[in-house]
N, C-alpha and C positions, 0 to 999 in steps of 0.2 A: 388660661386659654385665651389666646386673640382675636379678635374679632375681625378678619381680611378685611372689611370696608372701613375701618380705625384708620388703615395705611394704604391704601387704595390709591392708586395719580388719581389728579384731578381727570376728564375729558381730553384728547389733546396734548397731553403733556407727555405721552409716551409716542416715540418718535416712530413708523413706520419702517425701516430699515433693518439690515444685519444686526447682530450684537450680541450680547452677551449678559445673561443678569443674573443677579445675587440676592437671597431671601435672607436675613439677617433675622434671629432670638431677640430676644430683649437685653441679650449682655451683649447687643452688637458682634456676636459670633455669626459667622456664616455657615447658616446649616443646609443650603444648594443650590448650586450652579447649575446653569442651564443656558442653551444659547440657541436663536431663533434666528430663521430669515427674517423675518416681522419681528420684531417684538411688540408692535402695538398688538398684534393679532395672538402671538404664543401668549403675551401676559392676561389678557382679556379674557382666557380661559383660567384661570385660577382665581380670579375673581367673579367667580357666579354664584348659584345659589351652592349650599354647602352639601346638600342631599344628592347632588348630583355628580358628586368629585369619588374618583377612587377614595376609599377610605385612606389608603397612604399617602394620596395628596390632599385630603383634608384634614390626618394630622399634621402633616410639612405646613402648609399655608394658617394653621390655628395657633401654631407653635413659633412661626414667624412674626414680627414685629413690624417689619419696615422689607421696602424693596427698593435695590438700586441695576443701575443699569451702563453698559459702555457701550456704546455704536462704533460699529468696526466699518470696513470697505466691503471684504465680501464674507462670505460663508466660509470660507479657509480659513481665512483670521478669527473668526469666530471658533471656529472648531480649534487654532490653536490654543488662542484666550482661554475657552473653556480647560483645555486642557491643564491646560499655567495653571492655573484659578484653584482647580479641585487638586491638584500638588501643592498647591500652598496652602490652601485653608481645610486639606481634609474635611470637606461636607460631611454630615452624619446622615443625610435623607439623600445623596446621590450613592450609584454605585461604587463599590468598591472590592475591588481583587486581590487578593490573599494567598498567595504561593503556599502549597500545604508544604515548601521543603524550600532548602537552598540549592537551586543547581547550579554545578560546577559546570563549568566551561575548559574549550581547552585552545589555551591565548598563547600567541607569538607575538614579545614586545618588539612589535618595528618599528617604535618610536626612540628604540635605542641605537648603540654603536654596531652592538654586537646582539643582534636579536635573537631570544630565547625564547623557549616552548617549557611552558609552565600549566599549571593548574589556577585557575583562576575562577572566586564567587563576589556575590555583591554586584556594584555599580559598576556597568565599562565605561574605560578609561580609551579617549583619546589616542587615535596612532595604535593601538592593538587590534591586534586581527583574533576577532573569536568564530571558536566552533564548538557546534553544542543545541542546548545544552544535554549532557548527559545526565543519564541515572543515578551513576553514581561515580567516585574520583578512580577507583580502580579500573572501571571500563576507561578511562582516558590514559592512565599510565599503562595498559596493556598496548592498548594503540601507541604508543609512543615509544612503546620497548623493540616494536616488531620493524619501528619505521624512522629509529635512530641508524640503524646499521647502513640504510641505505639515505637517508639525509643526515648525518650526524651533524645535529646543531647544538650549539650551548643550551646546557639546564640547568645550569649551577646556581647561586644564587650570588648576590652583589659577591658578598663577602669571601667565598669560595673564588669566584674569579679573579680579587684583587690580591688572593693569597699566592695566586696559583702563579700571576702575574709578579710578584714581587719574586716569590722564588725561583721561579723558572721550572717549577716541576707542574704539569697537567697533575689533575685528578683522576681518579682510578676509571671512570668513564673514556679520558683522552689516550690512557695505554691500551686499552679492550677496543677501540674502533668503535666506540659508540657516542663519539666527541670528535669533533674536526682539531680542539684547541689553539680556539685562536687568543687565548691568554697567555702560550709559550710561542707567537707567529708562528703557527704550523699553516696558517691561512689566512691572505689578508682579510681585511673589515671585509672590502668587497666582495669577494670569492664568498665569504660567509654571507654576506646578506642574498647573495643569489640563492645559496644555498639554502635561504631562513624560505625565499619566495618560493623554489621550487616545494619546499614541504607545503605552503600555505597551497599552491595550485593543486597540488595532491589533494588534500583535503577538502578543497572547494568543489573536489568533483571529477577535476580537468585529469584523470587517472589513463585512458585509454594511450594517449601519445603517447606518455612518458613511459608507460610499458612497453609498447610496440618500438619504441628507441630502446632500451637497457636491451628489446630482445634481439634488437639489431646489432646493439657493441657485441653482445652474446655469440651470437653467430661469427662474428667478423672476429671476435680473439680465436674462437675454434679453428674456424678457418687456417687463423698465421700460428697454429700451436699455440696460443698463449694459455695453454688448460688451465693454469692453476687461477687467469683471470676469468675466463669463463664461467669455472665453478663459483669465484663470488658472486660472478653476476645472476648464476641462476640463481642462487640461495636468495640475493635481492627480490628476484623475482616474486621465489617463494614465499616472501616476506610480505613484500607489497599486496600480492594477492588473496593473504591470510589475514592481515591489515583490512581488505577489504569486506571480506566475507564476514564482518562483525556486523555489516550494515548492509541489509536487504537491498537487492533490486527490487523497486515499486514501480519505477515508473521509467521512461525513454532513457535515455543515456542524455547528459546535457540538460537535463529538466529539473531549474530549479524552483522550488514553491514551497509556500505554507499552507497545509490546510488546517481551519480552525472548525472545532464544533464544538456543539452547546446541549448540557440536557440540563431539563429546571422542572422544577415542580413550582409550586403558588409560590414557595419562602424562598427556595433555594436556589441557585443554578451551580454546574460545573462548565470550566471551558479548558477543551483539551487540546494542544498546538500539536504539530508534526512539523517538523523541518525537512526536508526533503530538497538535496543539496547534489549534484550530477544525479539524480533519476533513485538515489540513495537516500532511506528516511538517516538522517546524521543527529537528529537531537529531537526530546519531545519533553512538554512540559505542561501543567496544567495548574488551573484558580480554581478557587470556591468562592462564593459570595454570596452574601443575603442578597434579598431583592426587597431592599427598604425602599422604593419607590417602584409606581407602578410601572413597569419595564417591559419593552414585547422582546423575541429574539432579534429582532432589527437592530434595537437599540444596545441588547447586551453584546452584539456580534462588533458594533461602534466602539462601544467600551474596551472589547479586550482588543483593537485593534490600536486605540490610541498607548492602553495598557503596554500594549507590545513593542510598542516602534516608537512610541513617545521620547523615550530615551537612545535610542539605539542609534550606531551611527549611520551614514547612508548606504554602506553595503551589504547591511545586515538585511534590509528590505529586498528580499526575491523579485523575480519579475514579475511571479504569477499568485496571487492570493488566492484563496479555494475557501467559500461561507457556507453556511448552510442558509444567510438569508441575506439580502442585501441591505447596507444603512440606508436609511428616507430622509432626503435625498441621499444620494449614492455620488454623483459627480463631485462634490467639494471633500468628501473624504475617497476619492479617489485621486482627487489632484493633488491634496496634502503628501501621500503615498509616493505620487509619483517627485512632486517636490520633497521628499526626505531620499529619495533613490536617486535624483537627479536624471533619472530616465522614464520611461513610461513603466506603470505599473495596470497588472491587469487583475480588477476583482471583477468576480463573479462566482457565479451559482455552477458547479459539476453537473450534467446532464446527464452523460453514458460514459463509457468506457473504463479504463483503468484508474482514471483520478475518480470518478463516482464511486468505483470499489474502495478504493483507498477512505474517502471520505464518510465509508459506512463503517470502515475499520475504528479511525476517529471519532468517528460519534459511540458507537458501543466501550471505546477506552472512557471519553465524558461519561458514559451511564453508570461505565463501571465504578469510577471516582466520587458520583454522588451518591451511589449505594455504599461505596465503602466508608465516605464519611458519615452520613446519615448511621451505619451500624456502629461505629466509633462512636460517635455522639450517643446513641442508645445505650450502648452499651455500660457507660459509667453509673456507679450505683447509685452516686452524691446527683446527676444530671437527672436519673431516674426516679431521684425522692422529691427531688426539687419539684422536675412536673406534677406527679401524682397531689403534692401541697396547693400547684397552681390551681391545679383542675378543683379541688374540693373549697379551695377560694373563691375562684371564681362562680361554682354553682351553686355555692353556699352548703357543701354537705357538711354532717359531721365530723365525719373522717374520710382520711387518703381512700380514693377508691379503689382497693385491692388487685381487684377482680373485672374488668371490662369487658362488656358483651359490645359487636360492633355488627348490622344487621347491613345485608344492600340487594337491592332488587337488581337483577339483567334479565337484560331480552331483546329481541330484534324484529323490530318493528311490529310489538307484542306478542309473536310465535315464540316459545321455547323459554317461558318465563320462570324464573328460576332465583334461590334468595341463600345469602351465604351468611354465616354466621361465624366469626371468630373473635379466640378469644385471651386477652394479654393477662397476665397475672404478675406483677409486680413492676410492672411496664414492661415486659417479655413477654413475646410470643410463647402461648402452648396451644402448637399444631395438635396434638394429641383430642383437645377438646372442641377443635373446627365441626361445623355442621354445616350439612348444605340440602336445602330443601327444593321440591319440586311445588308452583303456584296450579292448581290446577281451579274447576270452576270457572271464573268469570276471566281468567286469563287476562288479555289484552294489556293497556298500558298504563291502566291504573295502579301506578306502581304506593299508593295512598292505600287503597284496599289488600293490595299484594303485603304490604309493609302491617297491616293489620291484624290480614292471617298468619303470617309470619310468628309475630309477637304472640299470641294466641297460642298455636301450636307450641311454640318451644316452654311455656310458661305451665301451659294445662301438663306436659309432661313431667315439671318440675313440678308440680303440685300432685301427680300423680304418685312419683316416688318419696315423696314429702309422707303421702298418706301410708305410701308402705311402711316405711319405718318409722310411724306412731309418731314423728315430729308435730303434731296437730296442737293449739293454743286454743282456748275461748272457742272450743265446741265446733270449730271450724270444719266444713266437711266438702271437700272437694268435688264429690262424686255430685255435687250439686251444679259443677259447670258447665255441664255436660259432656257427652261423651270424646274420648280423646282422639282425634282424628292419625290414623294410620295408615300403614299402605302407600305415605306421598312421599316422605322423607326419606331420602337418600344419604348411605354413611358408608364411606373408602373402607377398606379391609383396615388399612393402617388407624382406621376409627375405633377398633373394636381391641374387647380384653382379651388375653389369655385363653378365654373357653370361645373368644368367636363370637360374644351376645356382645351388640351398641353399649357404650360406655352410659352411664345416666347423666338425667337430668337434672341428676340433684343437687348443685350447686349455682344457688344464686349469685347474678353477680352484684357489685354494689352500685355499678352505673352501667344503664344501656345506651350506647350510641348508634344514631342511623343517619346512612348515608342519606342528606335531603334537609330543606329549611324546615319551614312550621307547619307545612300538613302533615308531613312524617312524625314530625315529634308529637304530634295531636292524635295523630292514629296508635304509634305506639302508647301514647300514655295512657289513651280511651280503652285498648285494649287489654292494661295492668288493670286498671281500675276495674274492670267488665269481670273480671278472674279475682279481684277483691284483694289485690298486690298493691298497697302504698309505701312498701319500705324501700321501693327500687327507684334512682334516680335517672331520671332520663333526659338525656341532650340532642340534638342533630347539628352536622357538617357539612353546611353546603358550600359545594366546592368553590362556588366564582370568586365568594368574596371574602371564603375563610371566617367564615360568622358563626359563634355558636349561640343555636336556638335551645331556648329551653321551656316546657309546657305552660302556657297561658300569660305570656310576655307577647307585647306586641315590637320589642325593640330587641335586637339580639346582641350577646353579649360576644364585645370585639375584648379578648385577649391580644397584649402587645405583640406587636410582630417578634421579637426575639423570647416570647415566653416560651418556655419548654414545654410545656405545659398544650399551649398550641401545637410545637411540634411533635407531641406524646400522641394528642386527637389526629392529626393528621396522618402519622403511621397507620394508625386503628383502622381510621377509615381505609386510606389507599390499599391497606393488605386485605379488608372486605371487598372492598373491589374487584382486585386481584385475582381471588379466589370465587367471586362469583361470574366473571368473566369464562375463566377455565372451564368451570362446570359447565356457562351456558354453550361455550363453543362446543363441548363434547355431547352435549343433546342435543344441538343441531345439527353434527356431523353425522349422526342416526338416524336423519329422517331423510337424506337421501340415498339413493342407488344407481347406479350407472347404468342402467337400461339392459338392452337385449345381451352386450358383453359381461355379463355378469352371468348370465348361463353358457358359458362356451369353458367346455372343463379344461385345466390347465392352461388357462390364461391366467397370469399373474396382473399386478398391477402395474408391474413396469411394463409389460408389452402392448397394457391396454392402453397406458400413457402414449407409447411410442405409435400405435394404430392412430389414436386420434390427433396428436401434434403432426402425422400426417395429409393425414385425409380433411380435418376441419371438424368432423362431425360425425355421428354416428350413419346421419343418412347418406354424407356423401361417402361412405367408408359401403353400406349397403348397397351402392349403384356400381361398385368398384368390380373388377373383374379377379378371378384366384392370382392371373399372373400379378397388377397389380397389386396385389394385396402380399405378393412376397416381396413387394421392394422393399418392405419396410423392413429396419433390419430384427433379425432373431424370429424372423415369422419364414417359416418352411412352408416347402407345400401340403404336407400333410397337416399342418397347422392351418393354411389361408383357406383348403378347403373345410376344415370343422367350421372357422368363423362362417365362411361364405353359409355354410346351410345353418347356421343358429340363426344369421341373420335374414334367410330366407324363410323359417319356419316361422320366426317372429313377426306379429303384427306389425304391418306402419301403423297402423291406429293408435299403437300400443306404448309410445316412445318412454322413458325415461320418465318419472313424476315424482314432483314434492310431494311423498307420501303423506304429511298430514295437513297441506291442503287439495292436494289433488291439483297439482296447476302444473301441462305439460311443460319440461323443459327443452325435450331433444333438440327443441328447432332452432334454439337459438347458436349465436356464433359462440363457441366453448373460448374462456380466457386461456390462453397458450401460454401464458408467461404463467399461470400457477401463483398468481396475487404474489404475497410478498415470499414466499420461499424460493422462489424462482422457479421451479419442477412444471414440468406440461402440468394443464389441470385434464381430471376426466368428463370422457361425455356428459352433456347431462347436468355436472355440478354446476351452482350459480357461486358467480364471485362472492366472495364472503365481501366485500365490500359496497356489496348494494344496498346493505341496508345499514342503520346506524347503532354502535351496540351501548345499552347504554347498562 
């Protein structure tokens, strides 16, 4: 391990300006690239104290040997360099994206004589027009089976053309009309390359003209009797049309864009693209990547955008980029974009409309990418022994720990505090053995005493049933820890056996994890020892810095970023989370009531929704007259009158209240948009987002 001030510039010697710099190993390999408007100022942070650096850049900077540097003109050039740089020396501490597949494209050489529409993976080449990428090579040769009859262009391959050309006889494609054949002159070069452009215009988008003309020849052969030309052209029609319906309309006609989103945990991120080419998503593709350096969405959205376009040629860049966060700075990777397109390009952030749906569509595809690599990843038995080795390595136990208990406090803004318990067994989840408790007593946000009681409870009933079936050693008598507290804990139907009685407690696990640094793990541990339990190991997870704590260490143990081992504990935790999350939402979805509309018989919740996304509130909905109160729709008059006298009988003093604190709400302005579901919200309800859930 290196010492940063070993290689440190002197004062001064690092020059002010753009550029670009390199941290070099000691085998003089480059382990990252980086590039700065300043570099006296970017560099001058990696040399400070070492306690103060993300843990991943104070192994990058300890594992470095030496630092060098190249001053560019401006920030473009810098951003290009960078890019050069990490394509040539593959960094091991800078980002890096990973195609989970090869996607095929679907290429028209028009750098040929006689340009052909093929299937095309790997690097593009020069003078090729690609479209893409797709799923998979099937979805491209369907599209191409539907939209040869009406562009019939060359697909042959060299050799087939020069046979065909030598003999004078077309291929089985040039007798069927699914082939111009221009290897027997059935059409010159010309004629064919017009013919190669029109497909390419087609598929760029530009679809609307070229229909509205075939439907015009259409009518005009009808017209002069040409039936039998007629009927090709509709069957064209029909073709093109069927051609199109493989690719959604998303968005205006004419609208072309990429939108890119990102989902990441601590270790990981996914980035998932959408092509969207005439108003048509035309191709989608996505990356996986570790996050070996410390990386915001700003910076990984940078990443996949050099990832994207770095290579590409300049028509491949849309006009309109769509992020979920913008690069810092934004203008010098906006001018690069626009210099690879040769025209203006527009990045930004989706605010409303149909590109913000679209871009929520995208990011749930990202989420869904990192959950299905993460379950891949899990899933392998050799990945799953390997962590369970790491883990009992790193905390020094005996053996692999089988059996994982993983503990997490929620609550919101200490109302409604609540603790989940679940549990892996061989690095697999079993739901079967989940628990979820209610914190009652001192409540609030000491989630240090919450995490106490927790451990307590779940342990005295494991010692409970311990004492049932005579398991007892060395005179050991449980009924000595006192009594076992009941009545608090909460267990799903899917929790219970066969007869309907909670599944037991009697099975220890061999490690307990809890969400939280050193007081958590100090409370649970106080509280194994309190109950007279020394055989159980226990660690905690806290989330910022991905650190695991372990009892009466004052330095916690950092597991390598690619250990499995880490990504084993970090499952554990986030599925406690997860699931203590759920629960807590559904106890506080209990404590409130929508006021005086909850006594008006047959009203459902959708009319109540619709009464209040009307009126604002329950009180201006009170001041309302019958006739007003039938505008609203599905409310009659024999219905506006029952409201009007519920809400006449009903106190104003009386409005709507947080039943367990008692704090009215009625008066406030109700959120209409229904937080993130979109749905009216009802009277009454407070956004779920006023308070923070932890």
């Amino acid at each position: 391990m290196a010492d940063p001030s070993s290689y440190r510039p002197r004062p001064g010697e690092i020059p002010d300006s753009p550029g670009v710099y390199r941290f070099r190993d000691e085998h003089r390999r480059v382990i990252y690239v980086g590039k700065a408007k300043s570099l006296r100022q970017r560099l001058a942070n990696y040399f400070q104290d070492l306690a103060n650096l993300h843990p991943r850049t104070r192994t990058m900077v300890t594992t470095a040997a030496s630092v060098e540097w190249t001053v560019v003109s401006t920030e473009v050039e810098a951003l290009q360099l960078e890019y050069s740089w990490i394509k040539e020396y593959d960094p091991r501490f800078n980002v890096k994206y990973r195609d989970d597949k090869s996607y095929p494209y679907l290429a028209v050489t028009m750098n040929e004589e006689f340009p052909r529409v093929q299937v095309m993976r790997g690097h593009k080449k020069k003078g090729v027009r690609y479209f893409g990428p797709y799923g998979h090579a099937w979805a491209i040769r369907d599209t191409v089976d539907l939209l040869l009859r009406v562009f019939p262009v060359r697909t042959c391959s060299a050799g087939v053309f020069k046979n065909a050309a030598r003999t004078g006889r077309p291929c089985l494609l040039g007798y069927i009309g699914k082939c111009s054949a221009p290897c027997v002159d059935r059409i010159s070069p010309e004629e064919h390359r017009e013919l190669a452009e029109e497909f390419c215009d087609f598929m760029a988008g530009r679809t609307g003209t070229y229909l509205r003309r075939l439907e015009k020849q259409m009518m005009t052969a009808a017209e002069e009797m040409e039936y039998e030309r007629a009927a090709r052209l509709r069957d064209d029609i029909e073709a093109l049309k069927k051609a199109m319906e493989k690719s959604a309309v998303v968005l205006a006609d004419a609208t072309d864009a990429d939108l890119v989103a990102v989902a990441e945990d601590e270790l990981e991120a996914a980035v998932q693209i959408f092509h969207v080419r005439g108003g048509r998503v035309r191709g989608q593709r996505g990356w996986v990547t570790d996050k070996v350096e410390d990386v915001t969405t700003a910076a990984l959205v940078e990443h996949a955008l050099q990832q994207l376009y770095g290579e590409e040629s300049g028509d491949a860049v849309p006009r309109e980029v769509l992020v979920p966060a913008l690069p810092e700075p934004v203008a010098p990777v906006q001018e690069w974009l626009t210099g690879r397109r040769d025209s203006n390009v527009s990045l930004r952030i989706p605010q409303r409309g149909d590109k913000k749906a679209l871009m929520e569509t995208v990011q749930r595809n990202a989420q869904q990418a990192l959950a299905l690599h993460k379950t891949k990843r899990a899933s392998d038995l050799t990945t799953r022994s390997r962590a369970l080795e790491e883990i009992a390595e790193a905390l020094d136990l005996d053996s692999a720990p089988l059996r994982i208990e993983c503990y997490d406090i929620s609550h919101l803004q200490g109302d409604d505090v609540v603790a989940s318990m679940v549990v892996f067994e061989d690095g697999l989840q079993r739901k079967s053995e989940y628990r979820r408790f209610q914190i009652k007593g001192f409540a609030g946000q000491d989630d240090v005493r919450s995490m106490h009681e927790v451990i307590s409870r779940r342990f005295r009933r494991y010692l409970a049933e311990k004492e049932k079936t005579g398991e007892w050693s060395d005179g050991e008598d449980a009924a000595a820890e006192g009594p076992l507290l009941t009545g608090t804990d909460e267990i799903t139907d899917s929790l219970k056996d066969d007869e309907g009685r909670p599944k037991k407690f009697a099975y220890p696990p061999q490690l307990v994890v809890v969400d939280g640094g050193q007081p958590q793990v100090a409370a649970a541990r106080r509280a194994l020892d309190e109950l007279g339990i020394d055989d159980i190991a226990v660690c905690g997870l806290a989330k910022r810095l991905e650190e695991v704590w372990v009892p009466g260490e004052d330095d916690p143990v950092v597991l390598p970023r690619t250990s499995e081992g880490l990504y084993l504990l970090q499952r554990v935790r986030d599925e406690a989370h997860r699931f203590a999350i759920t629960y807590q939402r559904v106890k506080r979805s209990k404590r409130f009531r929508a006021g005086p509309l909850d006594d008006v018989p047959g009203l459902g919740e959708t009319r109540k929704q619709a009464l209040i996304k009307h009126f604002g509130s329950v009180k201006k909905l009170r001041s309302a007259t019958i006739e007003q109160i039938q505008e609203v729709p599905g409310i009659g008059r024999k219905t506006a009158e029952t409201i009007a006298a519920a809400l006449a009988r009903a106190a104003p003093a009386a409005p709507a209240v947080n039943t367990a604190t008692g704090e009215i709400i009625e008066d406030e302005e109700p959120d209409t948009t229904g937080g993130s579901s979109g749905e009216p919200a009802i009277a009454g309800l407070p956004d779920e987002r006023r308070g923070q859930e932890t």
